[in-house]
N, C-alpha and C positions, 0 to 999 in steps of 0.2 A: 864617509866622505871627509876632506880633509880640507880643515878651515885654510881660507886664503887671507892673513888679517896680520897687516906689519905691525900690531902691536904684539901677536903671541909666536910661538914657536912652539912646533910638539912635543909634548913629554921625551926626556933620557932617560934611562933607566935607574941615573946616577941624582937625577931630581929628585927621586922616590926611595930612595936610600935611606931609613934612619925612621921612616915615615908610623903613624900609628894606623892601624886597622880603623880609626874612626878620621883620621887625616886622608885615610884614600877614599874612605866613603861617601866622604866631603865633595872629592874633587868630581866623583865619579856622576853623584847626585846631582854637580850639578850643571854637568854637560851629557844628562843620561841621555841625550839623543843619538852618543857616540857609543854606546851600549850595546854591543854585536848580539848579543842574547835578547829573549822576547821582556823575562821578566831580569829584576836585580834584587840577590837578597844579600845582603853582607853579611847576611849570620851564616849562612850555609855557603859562602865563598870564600876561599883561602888568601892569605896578602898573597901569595908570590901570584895566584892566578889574576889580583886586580893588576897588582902592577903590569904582568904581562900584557894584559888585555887595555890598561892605560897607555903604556908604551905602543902597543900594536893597531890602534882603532885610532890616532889621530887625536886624543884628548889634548890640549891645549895650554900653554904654560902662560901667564901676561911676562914681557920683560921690559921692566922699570926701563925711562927713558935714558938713566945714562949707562945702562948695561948694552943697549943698542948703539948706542953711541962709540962704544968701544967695540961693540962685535963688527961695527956695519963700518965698511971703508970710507976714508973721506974722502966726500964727493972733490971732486976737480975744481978749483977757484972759477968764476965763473968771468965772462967775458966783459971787458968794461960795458957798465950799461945796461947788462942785461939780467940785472938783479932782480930778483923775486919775493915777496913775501913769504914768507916757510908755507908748506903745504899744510894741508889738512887732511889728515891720514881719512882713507875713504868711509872707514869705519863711523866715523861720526856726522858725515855729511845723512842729514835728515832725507828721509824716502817716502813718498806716500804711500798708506796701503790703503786697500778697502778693503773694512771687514762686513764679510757677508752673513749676516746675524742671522739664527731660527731659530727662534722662541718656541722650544716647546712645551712650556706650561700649559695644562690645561685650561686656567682663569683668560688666557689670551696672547694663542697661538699666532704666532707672527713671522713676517721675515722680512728684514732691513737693514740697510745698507747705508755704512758710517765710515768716510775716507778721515783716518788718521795721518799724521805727518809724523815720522818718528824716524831716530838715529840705527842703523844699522849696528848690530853686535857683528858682523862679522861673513864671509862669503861662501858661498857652498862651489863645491864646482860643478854642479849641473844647473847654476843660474839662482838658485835659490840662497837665499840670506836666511838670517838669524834675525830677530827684536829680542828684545828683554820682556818679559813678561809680567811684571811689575810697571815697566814705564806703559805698554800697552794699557794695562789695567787702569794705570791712574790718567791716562789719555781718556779713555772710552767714559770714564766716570764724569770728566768734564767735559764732554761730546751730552749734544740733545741726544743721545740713545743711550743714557747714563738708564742700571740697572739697579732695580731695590728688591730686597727682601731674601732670603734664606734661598742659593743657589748652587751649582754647581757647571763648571762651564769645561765645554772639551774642543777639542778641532780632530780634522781628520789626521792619523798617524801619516807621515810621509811615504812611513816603507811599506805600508800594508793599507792602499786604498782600502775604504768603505770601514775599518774600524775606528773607533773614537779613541782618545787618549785623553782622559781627563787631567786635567790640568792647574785646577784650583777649585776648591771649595769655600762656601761661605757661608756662616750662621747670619738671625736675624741683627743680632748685636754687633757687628763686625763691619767694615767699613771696605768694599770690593775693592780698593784702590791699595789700601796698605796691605792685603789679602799676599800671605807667599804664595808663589808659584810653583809647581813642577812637573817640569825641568825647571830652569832658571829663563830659561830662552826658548823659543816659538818658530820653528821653518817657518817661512814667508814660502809660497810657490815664486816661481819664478816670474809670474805674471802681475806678482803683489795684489793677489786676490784669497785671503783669508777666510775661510770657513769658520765661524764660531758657534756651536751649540750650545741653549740655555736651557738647564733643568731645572727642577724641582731638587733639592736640600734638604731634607726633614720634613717636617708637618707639611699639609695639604691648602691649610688655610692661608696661605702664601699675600701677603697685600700686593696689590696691581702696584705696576711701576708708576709712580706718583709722575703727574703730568701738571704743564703750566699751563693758566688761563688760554696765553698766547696758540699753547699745543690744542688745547679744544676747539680754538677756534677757527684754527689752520686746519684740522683735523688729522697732523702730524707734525712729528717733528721737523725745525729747518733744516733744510739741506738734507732730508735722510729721504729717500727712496723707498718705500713703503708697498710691500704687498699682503695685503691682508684676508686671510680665508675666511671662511663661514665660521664663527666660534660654532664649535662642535663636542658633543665629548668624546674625549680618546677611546682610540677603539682598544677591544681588548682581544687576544687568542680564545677562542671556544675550546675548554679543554679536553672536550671529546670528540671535536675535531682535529687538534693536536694530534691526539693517541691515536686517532683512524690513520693518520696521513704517517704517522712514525712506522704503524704497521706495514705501511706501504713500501716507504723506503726500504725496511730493512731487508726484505729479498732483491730489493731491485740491481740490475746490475751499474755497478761505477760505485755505490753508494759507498760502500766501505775506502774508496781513493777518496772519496769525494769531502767525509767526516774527517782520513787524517792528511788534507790537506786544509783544512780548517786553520786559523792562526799562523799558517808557516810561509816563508817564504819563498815563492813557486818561480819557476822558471817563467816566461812567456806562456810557450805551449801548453804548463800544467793550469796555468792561470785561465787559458781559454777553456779548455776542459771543465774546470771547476766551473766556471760561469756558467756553459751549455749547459753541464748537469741541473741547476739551478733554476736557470731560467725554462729548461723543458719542466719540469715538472713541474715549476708556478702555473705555467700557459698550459699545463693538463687537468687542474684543480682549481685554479681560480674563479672565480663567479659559477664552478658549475655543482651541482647537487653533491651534500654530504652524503658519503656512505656511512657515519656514523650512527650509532644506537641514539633514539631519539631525536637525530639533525635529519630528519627523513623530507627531503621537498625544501631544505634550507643550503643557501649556497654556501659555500667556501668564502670566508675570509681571507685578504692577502696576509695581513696580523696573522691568522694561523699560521698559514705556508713559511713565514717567516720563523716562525717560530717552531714547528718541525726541522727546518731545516737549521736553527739554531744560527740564522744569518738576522743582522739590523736590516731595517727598512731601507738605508742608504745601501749597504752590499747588497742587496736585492737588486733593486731598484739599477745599480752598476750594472751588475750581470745580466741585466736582463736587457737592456738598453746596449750594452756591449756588443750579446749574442746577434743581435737587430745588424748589428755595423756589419758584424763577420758575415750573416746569412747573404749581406747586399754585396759585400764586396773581399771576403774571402773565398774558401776555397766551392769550389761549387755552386757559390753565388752567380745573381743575377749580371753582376758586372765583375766578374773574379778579377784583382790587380796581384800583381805580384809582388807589389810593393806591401800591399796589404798580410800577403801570404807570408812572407818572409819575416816582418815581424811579430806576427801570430805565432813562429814556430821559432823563434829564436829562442839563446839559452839566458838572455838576460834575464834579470829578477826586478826591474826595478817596473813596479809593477801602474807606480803612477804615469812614468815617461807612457808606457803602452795605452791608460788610457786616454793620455792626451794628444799622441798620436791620432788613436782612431775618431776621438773627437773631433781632432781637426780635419782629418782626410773628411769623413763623413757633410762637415762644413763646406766647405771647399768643392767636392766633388756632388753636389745633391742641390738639383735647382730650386 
């Protein structure tokens, strides 16, 4: 997608001219979100194919104020009277987001909700912005949902619901705010509602996020939204439940579509397929007896099933919830729409619009 932002213009081919193999890797790092490929290695890619692929994916040039000045026509004298103060290019007028935090530490699993005020990097064309990743950072630091201790933080990637994209990491020593980022910059959705997951970093011994008088006795922080589970400990795959259930898949039919659609970027229609597969087999194994050596009279883990199937708990959790929309009001459902039909089978790829779609039909349509 291709930034909408009167401070830059997209790469020429003639910008990239003269350039060193560690100057495109610069550039490339650090708009990787415009990175047409899953992964980037600059060792194992050639200059002419960055350049190509800079030039071709929309990567982004800034141009200094008086080069604009001279490229951009002069506006028309303006009417007595009806003079203006210069604009403020949109880019920098400040946006609110909220980020929707899940603490997955073991010490104290969490999930809350912190609205930041921050400047836009810049415009997507299917509604979605850019932040900077650093200003986020050191926003959230000085937010009562500021984070301590040895971490590693990701959101969900744009182009491939349900996987994470880590995004910064952080030792005990280290200060989350001056923390690099990468990429450099964050999609916001379109809704300005941000996913952030917290990990674990190294060692286990991790200190609790240090709290004020005032947070103990509020027994949260101000203004943050707060839902908090049963501390529990994390579950784990039973690995001879794994190996039962791998057995399983591997005569099943779809399975082998099903592994190398795994990572890629699927059409609509391959994306619904990939879910069903998914979600049928959780709802044939879940809660009910292992057939494993030794798990004889013990139920199935959804941690297993996910981990046979080599999906996160969020991709799970998607397709499975998905499947639910489609069974109600795709095809052969109880309320079949054709609106539903239609973009269930279309060739687009962008595989978040579809699930926001059917989450809203779903909303919308279900009393």
């Amino acid at each position: 997608m291709s930034l909408i932002d009167e401070r830059e213009r997209p790469y020429k081919a003639h910008d990239l001219k003269g350039k060193t193999k560690k100057e495109l890797t610069d550039i490339i790092e650090s708009q990787i979100e415009r990175w047409p490929e899953l992964t980037f290695n600059s060792s194992k890619t050639k200059k002419a194919v960055m350049i190509a692929k800079i030039v071709d994916n929309g990567f982004s040039l800034a141009v200094p104020p008086e080069v604009r000045a001279v490229q951009d026509p002069a506006p028309s004298p303006p009417h007595p009277g009806s003079e203006k103060g210069p604009e403020v290019p949109p880019t920098v007028h400040p946006r609110p987001v909220d980020l929707l935090i899940e603490d997955l530490r073991e010490e104290f699993p969490n999930k809350f909700i912190q609205q930041l005020v921050l400047p836009s990097c810049g415009k997507l064309a299917a509604g979605e912005w850019l932040v900077d990743g650093n200003r986020l950072l050191s926003a959230l630091q000085k937010s009562p949902s500021s984070l301590s201790g040895p971490v590693k933080l990701a959101v969900d990637d744009p182009k491939e619901p349900g996987w994470k994209r880590y995004f910064v990491k952080m030792t005990g020593s280290e200060a989350l705010k001056n923390a690099p980022t990468f990429p450099a910059q964050l999609t916001v959705p379109e809704d300005s509602r941000l996913k952030i997951f917290v990990e674990h970093s190294g060692p286990m011994n991790i200190r609790k996020r240090e709290r004020s008088p005032s947070d103990e006795h509020h027994g949260q922080p101000s203004g943050v939204s707060t839902v908090t589970p049963p501390k529990k400990r994390t579950s784990h795959p039973d690995q001879k439940d794994v190996d039962w259930l791998k057995e399983l898949l591997s005569p099943r039919p779809g399975y082998a579509e099903f592994q190398a659609s795994q990572n890629k970027k699927l059409t609509n229609k391959a994306r619904v397929v990939f879910w069903q597969f998914a979600a049928q087999f959780s709802s044939e194994h879940f809660n009910k007896p292992s057939g494993a050596a030794e798990r004889q009279g013990k139920s199935v883990k959804k941690v297993s099933i996910e981990s046979a199937l080599a999906m996160s708990a969020t991709a799970l959790s998607e397709a499975e919830r998905m499947t639910k929309i489609l069974e109600k009001f795709g095809q052969d459902g109880e309320m079949t729409t054709q609106e539903v039909m239609d973009q269930a089978g279309a060739t687009s790829t962008d595989g978040h619009a579809l699930i926001k779609f059917l989450d809203d039909w779903n909303k919308s349509h279900t009393d």
